[in-house]
mmCIF file of the C-alpha atoms, coordinates in Angstrom:
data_MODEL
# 
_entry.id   MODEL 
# 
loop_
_atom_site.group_PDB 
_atom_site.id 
_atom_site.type_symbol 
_atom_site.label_atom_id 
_atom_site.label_alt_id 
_atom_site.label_comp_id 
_atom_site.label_asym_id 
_atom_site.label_entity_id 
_atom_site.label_seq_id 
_atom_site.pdbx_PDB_ins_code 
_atom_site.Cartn_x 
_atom_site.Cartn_y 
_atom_site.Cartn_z 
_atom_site.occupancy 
_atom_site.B_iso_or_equiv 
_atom_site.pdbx_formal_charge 
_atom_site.auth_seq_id 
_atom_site.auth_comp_id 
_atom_site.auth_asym_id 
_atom_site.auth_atom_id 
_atom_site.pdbx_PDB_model_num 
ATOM 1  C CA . UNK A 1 1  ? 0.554   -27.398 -18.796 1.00 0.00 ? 1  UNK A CA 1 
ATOM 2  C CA . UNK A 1 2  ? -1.547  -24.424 -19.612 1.00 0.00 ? 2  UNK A CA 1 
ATOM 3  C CA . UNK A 1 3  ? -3.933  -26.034 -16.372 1.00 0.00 ? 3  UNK A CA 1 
ATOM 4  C CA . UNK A 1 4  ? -0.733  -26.477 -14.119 1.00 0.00 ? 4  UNK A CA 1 
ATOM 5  C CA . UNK A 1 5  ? -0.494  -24.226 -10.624 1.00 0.00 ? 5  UNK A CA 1 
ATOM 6  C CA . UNK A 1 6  ? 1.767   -23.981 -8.101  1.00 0.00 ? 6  UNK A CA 1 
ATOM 7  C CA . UNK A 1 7  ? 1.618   -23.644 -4.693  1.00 0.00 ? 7  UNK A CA 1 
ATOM 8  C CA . UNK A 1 8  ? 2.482   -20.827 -2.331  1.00 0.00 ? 8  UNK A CA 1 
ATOM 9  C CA . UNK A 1 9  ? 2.889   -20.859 1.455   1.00 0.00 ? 9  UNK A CA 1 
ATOM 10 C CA . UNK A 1 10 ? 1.744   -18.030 3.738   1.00 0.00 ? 10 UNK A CA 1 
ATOM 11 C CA . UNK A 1 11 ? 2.377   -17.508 7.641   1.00 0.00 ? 11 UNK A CA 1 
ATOM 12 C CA . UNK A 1 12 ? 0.003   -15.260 9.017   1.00 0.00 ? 12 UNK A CA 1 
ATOM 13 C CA . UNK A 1 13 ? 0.063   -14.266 12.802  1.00 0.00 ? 13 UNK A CA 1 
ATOM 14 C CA . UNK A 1 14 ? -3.495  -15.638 14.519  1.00 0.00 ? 14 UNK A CA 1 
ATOM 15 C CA . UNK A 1 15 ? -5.224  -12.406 14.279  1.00 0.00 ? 15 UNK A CA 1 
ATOM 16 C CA . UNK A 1 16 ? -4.303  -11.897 10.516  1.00 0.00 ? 16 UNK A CA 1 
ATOM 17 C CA . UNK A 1 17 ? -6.001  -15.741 9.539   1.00 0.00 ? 17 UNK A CA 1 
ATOM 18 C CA . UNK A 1 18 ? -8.623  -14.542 11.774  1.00 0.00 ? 18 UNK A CA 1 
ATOM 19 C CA . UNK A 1 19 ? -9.612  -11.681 9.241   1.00 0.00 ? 19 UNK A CA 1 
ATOM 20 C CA . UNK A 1 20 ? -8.481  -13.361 6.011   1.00 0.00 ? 20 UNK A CA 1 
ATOM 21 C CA . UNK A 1 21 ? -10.562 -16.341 7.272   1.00 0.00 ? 21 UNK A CA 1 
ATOM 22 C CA . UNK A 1 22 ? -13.621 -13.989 7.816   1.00 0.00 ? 22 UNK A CA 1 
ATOM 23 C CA . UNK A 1 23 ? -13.181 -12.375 4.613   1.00 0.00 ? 23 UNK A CA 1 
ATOM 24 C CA . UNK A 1 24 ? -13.275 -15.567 2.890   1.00 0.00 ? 24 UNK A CA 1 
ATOM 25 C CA . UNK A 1 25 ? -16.767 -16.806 4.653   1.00 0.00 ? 25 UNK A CA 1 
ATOM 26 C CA . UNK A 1 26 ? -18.391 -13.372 3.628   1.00 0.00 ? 26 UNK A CA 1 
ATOM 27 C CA . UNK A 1 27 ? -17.582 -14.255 0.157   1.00 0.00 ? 27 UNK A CA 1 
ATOM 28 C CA . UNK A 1 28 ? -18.193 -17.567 0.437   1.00 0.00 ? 28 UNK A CA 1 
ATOM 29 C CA . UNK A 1 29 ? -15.179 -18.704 -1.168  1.00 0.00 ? 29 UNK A CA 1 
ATOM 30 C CA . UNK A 1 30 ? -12.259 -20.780 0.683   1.00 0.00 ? 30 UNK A CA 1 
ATOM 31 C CA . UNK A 1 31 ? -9.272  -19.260 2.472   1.00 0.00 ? 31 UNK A CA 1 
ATOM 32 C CA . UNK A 1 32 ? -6.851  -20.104 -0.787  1.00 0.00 ? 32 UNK A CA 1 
ATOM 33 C CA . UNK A 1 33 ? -9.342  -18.660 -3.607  1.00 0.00 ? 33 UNK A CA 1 
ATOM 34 C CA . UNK A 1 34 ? -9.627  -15.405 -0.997  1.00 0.00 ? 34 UNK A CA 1 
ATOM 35 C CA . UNK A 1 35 ? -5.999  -14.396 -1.022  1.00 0.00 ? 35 UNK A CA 1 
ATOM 36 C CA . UNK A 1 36 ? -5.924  -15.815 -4.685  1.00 0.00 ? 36 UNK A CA 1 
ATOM 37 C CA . UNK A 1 37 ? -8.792  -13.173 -5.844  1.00 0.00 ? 37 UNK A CA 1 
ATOM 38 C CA . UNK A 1 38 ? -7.061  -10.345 -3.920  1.00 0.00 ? 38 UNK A CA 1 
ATOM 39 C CA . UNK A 1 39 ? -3.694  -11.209 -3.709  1.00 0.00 ? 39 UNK A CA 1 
ATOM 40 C CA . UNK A 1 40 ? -3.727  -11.618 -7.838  1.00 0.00 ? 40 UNK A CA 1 
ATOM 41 C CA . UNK A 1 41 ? -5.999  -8.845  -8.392  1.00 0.00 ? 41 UNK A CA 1 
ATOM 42 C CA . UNK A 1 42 ? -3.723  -6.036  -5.994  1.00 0.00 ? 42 UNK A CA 1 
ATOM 43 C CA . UNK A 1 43 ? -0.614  -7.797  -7.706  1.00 0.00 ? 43 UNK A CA 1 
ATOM 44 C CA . UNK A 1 44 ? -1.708  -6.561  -10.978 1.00 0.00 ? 44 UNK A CA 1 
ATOM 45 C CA . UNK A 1 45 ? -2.786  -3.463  -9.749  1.00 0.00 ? 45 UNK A CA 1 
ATOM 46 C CA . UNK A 1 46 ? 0.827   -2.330  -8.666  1.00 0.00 ? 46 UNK A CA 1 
ATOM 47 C CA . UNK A 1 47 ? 2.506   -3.371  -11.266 1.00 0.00 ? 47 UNK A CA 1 
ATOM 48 C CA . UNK A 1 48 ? 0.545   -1.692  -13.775 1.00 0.00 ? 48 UNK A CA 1 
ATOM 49 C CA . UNK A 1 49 ? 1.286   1.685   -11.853 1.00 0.00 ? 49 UNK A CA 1 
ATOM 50 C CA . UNK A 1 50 ? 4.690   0.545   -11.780 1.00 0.00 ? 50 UNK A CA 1 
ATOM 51 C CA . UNK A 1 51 ? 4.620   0.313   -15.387 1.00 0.00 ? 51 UNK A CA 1 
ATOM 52 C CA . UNK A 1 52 ? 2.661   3.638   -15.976 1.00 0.00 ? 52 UNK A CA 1 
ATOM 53 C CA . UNK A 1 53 ? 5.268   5.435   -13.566 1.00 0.00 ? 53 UNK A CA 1 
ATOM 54 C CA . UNK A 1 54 ? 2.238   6.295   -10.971 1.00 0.00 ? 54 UNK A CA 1 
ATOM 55 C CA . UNK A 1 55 ? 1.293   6.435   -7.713  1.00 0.00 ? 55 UNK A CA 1 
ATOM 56 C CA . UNK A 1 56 ? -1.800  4.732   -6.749  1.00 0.00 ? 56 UNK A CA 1 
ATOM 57 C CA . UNK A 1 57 ? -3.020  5.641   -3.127  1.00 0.00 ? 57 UNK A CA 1 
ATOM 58 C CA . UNK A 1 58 ? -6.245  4.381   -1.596  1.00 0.00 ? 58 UNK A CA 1 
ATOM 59 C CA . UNK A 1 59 ? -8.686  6.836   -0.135  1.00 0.00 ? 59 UNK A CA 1 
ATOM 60 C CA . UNK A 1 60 ? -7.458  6.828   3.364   1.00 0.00 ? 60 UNK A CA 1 
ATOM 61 C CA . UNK A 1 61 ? -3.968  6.876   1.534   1.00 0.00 ? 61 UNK A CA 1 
ATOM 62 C CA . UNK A 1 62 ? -4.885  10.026  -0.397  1.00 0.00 ? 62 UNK A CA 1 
ATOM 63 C CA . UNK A 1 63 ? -6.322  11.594  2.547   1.00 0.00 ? 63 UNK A CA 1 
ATOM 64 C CA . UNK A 1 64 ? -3.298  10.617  4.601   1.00 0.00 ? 64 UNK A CA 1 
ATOM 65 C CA . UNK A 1 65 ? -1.167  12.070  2.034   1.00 0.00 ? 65 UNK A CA 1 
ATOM 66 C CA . UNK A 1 66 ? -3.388  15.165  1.722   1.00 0.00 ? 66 UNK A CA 1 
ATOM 67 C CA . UNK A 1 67 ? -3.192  15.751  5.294   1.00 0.00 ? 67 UNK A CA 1 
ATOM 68 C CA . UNK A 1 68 ? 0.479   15.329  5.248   1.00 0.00 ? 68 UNK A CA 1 
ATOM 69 C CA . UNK A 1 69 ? 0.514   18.410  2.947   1.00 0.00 ? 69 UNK A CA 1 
ATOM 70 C CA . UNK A 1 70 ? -1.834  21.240  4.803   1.00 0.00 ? 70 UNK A CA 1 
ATOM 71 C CA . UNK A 1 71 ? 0.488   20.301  7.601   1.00 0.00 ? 71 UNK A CA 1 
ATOM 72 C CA . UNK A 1 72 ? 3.202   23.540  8.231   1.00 0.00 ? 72 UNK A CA 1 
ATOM 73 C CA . UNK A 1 73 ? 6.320   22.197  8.471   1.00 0.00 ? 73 UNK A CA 1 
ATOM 74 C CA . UNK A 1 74 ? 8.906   23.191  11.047  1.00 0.00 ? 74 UNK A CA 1 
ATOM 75 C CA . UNK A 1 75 ? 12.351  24.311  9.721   1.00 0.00 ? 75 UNK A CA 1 
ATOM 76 C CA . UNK A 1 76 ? 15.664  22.862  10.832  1.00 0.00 ? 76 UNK A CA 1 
ATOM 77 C CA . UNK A 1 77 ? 18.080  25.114  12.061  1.00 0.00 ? 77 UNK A CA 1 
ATOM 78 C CA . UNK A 1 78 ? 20.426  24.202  8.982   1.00 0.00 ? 78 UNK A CA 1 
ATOM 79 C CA . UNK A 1 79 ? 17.402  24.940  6.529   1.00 0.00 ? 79 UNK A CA 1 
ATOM 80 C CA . UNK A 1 80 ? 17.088  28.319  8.172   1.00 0.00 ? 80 UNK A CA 1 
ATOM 81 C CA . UNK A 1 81 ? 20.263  29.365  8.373   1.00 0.00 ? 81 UNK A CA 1 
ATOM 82 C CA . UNK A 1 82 ? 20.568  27.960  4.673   1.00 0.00 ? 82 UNK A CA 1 
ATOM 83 C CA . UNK A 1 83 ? 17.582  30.782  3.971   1.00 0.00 ? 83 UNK A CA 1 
ATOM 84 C CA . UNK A 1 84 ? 19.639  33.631  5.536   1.00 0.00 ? 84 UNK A CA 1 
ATOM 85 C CA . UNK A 1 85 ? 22.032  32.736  3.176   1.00 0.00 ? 85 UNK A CA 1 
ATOM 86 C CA . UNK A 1 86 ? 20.185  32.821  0.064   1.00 0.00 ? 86 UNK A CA 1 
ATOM 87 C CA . UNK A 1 87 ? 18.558  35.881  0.907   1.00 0.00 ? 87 UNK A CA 1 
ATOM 88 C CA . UNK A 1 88 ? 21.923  37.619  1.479   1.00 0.00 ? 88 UNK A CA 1 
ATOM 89 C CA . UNK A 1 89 ? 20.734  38.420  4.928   1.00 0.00 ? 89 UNK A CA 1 
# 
């Protein structure tokens, strides 16, 4: 049974098969060995990083998250007042 596969059943809104149909015909492939190839391939991906304990970001990710971070961030009221109290103020 080393040759055996199973099947697996995907709803996809109509825009959503729209794109993974398109992606398919650009690599002239079919629909199933598209999400096959990428659905496999990101599978592996994540759990690897899982298993390495890291945190894999894409580029727009990584620039999300880096963004995210130059960002000031507004203090509550209860994280202030927490501040005054640490500082003995």
């Amino acid at each position: 049974m080393a040759n055996a596969s199973t099947s697996l059943m995907v709803r996809l809104d109509p825009d959503s098969k729209l794109f993974v149909t398109r992606a398919a015909e650009l690599r002239h492939v079919s629909v199933s060995e598209y999400v096959r190839s990428v659905v496999v391939a990101q599978a592996r991906r994540e759990i690897q990083a899982a298993e390495q304990q890291v945190i894999a970001l894409t580029p727009a990710e990584q620039r999300a998250f880096w963004e995210a971070l130059q960002e000031p961030t507004a203090l509550t009221a209860a994280q202030q007042a927490l501040g005054v109290l640490m500082r003995g103020e």
